[in-house]
Each structure stands twice: as C-alpha cells, then as structure tokens.
C-alpha positions as CSV (number, residue, x, y, z in Angstrom):
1,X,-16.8,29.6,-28.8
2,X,-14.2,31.5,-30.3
3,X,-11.1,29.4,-31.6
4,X,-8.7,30.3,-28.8
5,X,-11.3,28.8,-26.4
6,X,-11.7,25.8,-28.0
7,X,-7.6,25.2,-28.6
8,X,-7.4,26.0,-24.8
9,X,-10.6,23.6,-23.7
10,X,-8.9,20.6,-26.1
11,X,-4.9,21.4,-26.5
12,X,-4.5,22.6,-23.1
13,X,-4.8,19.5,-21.0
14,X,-2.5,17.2,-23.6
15,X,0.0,19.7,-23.3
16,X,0.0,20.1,-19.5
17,X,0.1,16.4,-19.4
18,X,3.2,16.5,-21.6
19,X,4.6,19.1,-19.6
20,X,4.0,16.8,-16.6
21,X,5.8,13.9,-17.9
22,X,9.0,15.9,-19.0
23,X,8.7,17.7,-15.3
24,X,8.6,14.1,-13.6
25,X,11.3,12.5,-15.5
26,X,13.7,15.4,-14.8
27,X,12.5,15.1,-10.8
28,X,13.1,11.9,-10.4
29,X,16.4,11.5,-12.3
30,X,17.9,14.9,-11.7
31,X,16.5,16.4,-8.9
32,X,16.6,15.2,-4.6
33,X,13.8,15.9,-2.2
34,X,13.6,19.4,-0.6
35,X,15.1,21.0,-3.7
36,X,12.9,23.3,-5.5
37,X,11.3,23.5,-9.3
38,X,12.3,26.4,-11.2
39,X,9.9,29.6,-11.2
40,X,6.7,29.2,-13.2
41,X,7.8,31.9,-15.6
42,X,11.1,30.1,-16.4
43,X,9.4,26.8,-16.8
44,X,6.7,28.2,-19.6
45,X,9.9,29.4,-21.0
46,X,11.5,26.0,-21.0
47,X,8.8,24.3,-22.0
48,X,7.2,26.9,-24.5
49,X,4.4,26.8,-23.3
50,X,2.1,29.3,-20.5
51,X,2.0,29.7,-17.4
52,X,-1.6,28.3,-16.8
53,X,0.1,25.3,-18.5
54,X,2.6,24.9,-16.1
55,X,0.1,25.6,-13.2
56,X,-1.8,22.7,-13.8
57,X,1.1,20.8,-14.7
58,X,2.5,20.9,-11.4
59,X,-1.1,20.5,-10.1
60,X,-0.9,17.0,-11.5
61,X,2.5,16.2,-10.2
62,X,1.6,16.8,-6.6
63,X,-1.5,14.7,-7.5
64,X,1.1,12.0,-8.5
65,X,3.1,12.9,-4.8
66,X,6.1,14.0,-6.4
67,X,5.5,17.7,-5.3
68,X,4.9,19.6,-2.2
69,X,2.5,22.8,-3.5
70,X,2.7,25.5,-0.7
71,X,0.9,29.2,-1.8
72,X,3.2,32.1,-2.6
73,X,6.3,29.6,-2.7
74,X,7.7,27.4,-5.6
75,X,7.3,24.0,-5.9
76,X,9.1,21.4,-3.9
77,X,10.3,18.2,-4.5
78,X,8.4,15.6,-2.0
79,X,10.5,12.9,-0.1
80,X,8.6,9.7,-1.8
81,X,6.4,8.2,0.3
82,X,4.3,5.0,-0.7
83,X,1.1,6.4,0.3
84,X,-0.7,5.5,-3.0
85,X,0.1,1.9,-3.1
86,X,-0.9,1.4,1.0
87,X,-4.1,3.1,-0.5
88,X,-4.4,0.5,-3.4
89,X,-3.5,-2.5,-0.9
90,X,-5.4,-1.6,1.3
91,X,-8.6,-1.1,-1.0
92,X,-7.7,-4.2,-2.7
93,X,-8.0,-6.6,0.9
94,X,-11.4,-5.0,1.6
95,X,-13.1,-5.2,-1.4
96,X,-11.6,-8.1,-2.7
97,X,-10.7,-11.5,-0.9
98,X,-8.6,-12.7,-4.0
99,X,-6.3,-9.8,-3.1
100,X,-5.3,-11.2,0.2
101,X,-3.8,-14.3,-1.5
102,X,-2.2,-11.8,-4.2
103,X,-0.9,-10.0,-0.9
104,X,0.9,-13.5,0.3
105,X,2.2,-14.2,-3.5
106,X,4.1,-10.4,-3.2
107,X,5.3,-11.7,0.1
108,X,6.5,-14.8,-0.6
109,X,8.8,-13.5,-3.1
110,X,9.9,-9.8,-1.4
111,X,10.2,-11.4,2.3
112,X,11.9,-14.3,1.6
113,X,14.6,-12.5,0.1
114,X,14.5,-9.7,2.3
115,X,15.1,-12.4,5.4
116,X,17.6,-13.7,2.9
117,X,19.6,-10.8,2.8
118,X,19.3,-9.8,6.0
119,X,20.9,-12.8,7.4
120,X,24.0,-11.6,5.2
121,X,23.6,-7.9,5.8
122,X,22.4,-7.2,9.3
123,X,24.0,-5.3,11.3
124,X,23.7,-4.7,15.1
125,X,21.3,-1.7,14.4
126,X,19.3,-4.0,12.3
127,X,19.6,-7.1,14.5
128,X,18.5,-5.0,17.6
129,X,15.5,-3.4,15.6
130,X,14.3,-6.9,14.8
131,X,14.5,-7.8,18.7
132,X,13.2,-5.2,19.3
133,X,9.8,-5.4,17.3
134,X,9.7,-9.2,18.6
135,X,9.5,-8.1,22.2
136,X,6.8,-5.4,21.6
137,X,5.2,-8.6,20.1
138,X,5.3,-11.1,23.2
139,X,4.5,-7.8,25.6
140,X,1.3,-7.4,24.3
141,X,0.4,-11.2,24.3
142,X,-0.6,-10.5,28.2
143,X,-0.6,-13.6,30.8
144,X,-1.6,-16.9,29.7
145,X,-5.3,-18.1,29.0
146,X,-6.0,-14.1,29.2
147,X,-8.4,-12.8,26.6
148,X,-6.9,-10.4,24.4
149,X,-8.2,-6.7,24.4
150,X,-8.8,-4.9,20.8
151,X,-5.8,-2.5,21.9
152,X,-4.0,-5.5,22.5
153,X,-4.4,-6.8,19.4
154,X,-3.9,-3.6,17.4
155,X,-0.5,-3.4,19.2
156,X,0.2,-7.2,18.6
157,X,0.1,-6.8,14.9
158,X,1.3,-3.5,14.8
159,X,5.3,-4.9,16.3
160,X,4.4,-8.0,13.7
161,X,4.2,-5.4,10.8
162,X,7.0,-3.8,12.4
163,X,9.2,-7.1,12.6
164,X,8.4,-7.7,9.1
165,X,9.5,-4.0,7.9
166,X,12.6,-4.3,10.5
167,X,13.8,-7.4,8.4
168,X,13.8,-5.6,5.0
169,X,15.1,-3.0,6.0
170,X,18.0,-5.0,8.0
171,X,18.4,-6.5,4.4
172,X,20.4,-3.3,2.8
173,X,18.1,-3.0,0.1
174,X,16.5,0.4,0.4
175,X,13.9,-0.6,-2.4
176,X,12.5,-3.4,-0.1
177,X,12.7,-1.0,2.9
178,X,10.2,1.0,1.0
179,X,7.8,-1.4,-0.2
180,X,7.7,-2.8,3.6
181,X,7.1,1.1,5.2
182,X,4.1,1.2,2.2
183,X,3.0,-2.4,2.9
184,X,2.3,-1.7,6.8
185,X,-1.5,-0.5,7.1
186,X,-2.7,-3.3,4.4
187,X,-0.4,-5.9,6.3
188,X,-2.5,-5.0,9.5
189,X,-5.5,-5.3,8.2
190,X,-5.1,-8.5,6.9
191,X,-3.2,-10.0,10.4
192,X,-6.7,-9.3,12.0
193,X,-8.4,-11.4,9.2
194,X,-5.5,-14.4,9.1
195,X,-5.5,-14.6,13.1
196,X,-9.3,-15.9,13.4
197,X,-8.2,-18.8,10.7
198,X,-5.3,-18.9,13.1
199,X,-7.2,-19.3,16.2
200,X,-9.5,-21.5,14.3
201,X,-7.0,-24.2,13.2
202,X,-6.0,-24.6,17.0
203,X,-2.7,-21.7,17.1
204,X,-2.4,-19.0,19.4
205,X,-0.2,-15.8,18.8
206,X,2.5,-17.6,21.0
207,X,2.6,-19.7,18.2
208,X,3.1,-16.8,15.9
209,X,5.6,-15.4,18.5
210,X,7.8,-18.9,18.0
211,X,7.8,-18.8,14.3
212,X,9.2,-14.8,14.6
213,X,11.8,-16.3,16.3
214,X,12.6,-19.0,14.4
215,X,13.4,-16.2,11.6
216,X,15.7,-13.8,13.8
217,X,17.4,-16.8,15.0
218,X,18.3,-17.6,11.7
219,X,19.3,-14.3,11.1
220,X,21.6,-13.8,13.8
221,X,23.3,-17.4,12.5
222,X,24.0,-15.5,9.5
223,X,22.1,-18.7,7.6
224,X,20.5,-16.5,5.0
225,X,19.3,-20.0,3.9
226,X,17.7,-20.8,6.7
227,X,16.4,-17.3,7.3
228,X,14.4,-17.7,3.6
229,X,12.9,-21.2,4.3
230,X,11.9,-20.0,7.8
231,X,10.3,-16.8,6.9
232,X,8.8,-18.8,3.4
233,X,7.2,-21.5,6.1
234,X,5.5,-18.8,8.0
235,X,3.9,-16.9,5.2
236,X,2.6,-20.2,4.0
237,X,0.9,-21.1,7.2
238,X,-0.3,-17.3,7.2
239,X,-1.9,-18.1,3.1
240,X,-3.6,-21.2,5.5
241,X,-4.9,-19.3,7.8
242,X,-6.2,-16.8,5.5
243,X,-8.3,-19.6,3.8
244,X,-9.7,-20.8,7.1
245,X,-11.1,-17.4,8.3
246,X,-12.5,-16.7,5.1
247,X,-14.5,-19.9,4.5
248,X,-15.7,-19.3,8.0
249,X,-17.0,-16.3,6.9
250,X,-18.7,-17.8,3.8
251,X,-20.6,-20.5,6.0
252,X,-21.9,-17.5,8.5
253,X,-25.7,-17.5,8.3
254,X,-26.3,-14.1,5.9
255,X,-26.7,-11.0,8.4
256,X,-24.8,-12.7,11.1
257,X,-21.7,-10.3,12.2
C-alpha cells in the first residue's frame, strides 16, 4: 500500500465526515427546501478538499434526509420529514414493551400542551379538522353490538392518530405539528395493542369516542385548562390500558397466538 492509499483509506472518511457536518449546519441554518447545494467542483473548492470527498459527503447527508440525490443533477435540499424517528418509534414498540410506556411519558407532556394551546390558538380550519377526524372516528365504529372488521379498526385508529395530529397542529406550534405527522405509524401500532386492555377492562371505542369529545369540547370553549386535564385524563387511561393488554399477554400459555 503506497502512502496515498493509505492517507485515502484512513483520512478520507474523517474528512468527509467533517465536510458533512459544515454542509449540514450551513443547510439547515442557511438554506430552505428545494434550493440546491453548490456544484461539487465549487464545494471541493470551498472546503479544500476533493471531489470524491464531497461525493461521499453528500452521500452521507442524504443518508441523514437532509438531501435529495438525483443522477446528472446537483444536490437538493429535502423538505424534512420525520421518517427516521417513525422508524425508531416504531422499532422501539415492537421490540420493546417498556417503549410503549416511554411512548405515553412523550405524550403526556407534548399533547397536553398541544390540547393546551390549541384551545387558545384554534382557528376555524383547525377546529373543523379536529371534527373532522372525530367523525371519521364514530363512522367506522359501525352499528351497535356489531363486531368490528380489521379494515374497521385500521380506519378507527387511523382518524384517532389523525385527531391527535389535528390538535397539534390546531396548537400553532409547527414543532409539535411535526413530531405528531412523525408520531402517526408508531401511535397506530400501539392503539391496536392499548384497545385489547381497553376492551378487557370493560370499554368500548364509544367510550374512546366520548373522551375525544370531551377534548374538542374543551377546545371550542377556549378552556385551554380544561382542554390539558381532558386530553392528560385520556392518555392516562390509555397507559392503563396498555398495562392490561400486556399482562394478558404475559399469562398466555407460551405458543398460544
């Protein structure tokens, strides 16, 4: 191995990674989605370093999802998008059942201030969406004493993540707004596991249905109060529900589905 092979096999990755991190702060403090990174030939420049360094740089920042890579065209900077975290979340609730009480913690704090807000900050848009996501919620419940298809189900939770996301974004606060849009496929997931505690401890999704409304009520009062304390009472008879389907689970005989 000649010396310029083995300064390229150890130097070459630190200083693409350097190159990564200068690239990222400049995207994400000077620099809005859709725009486009300099040319690889002024960016060795820039940086003083080559252009294979730069290539892999940017390889690493459209690992991270700050860049959109297309061939023959420069770089672009990626609308962010929480994909990563869903991923983590969602991995987390599988693998782990510690992580669905983690899940509730994050909620407690992010959703009661997000119903908090939004009973300050809603507007008709916001109010509406909220309604809106409720309805698609009692529509799928079906007629009374009516067992509940899967596709039922999927579309029950799915308007109950939707409610949840509708409130934070209702809230103003675009930060929470993002977290919610991220939080949606883990959030499923773990309705499907919290509903057989639900079911279990003698609730039905009418009962969930109530408690939604209890929260958009208080939100149209404008009681932002009232909106926290409702939507802080829900999520802990969610963390109860939780811990009913999962000791269920644990006194299944082993091999039983």
């Amino acid at each position: 191995m000649t010396p310029l092979d083995a300064e390229h096999r150890h130097d070459q990755p630190t200083a693409a990674m350097a190159v990564a991190d200068a690239l990222a702060e400049t995207i994400l403090t000077e620099m809005a989605p859709g725009m486009s990174l300099p040319s690889e030939a002024e960016l060795a420049t820039h940086h003083d370093v080559s252009r294979l360094t730069i290539r892999e740089a940017v390889k690493l920042l459209e690992g991270r999802g700050l860049l959109a890579l297309a061939r023959g065209r420069k770089a672009v900077v990626r609308q962010p998008d929480g994909a990563a975290f869903a991923d983590f979340l969602t991995s987390v609730i599988r693998y782990d059942p510690k992580g669905l009480f983690d899940l509730i913690e994050v909620r407690l704090s992010l959703e009661v201030q997000s119903a908090t807000l939004a009973a300050k900050r809603a507007t008709r848009a916001g109010i509406a969406a909220i309604e809106g996501e409720l309805q698609g919620m009692r529509d799928m419940l079906g007629a009374p004493g009516q067992e509940m298809s899967y596709e039922q189900e999927h579309g029950f939770h799915t308007h109950d993540v939707g409610f949840h996301e509708a409130v934070a974004l209702a809230s103003g606060n675009r930060v929470l707004g993002f977290l919610f849009e991220a939080m949606g496929r883990p959030l499923r997931e773990g309705f499907f596991i919290s509903r057989r505690g639900h079911e279990h401890r003698g609730h039905t999704l009418a009962d969930t249905v109530i408690a939604h409304q209890r929260i958009l009520d208080c939100i149209k009062d404008g009681n932002g109060r009232a909106a926290g304390e409702a939507m802080r009472m829900h999520l802990k008879d969610t963390e109860r529900d939780i811990r009913v389907a999962l000791s269920q689970l644990a006194l299944r005989p082993s091999g039983r589905p």
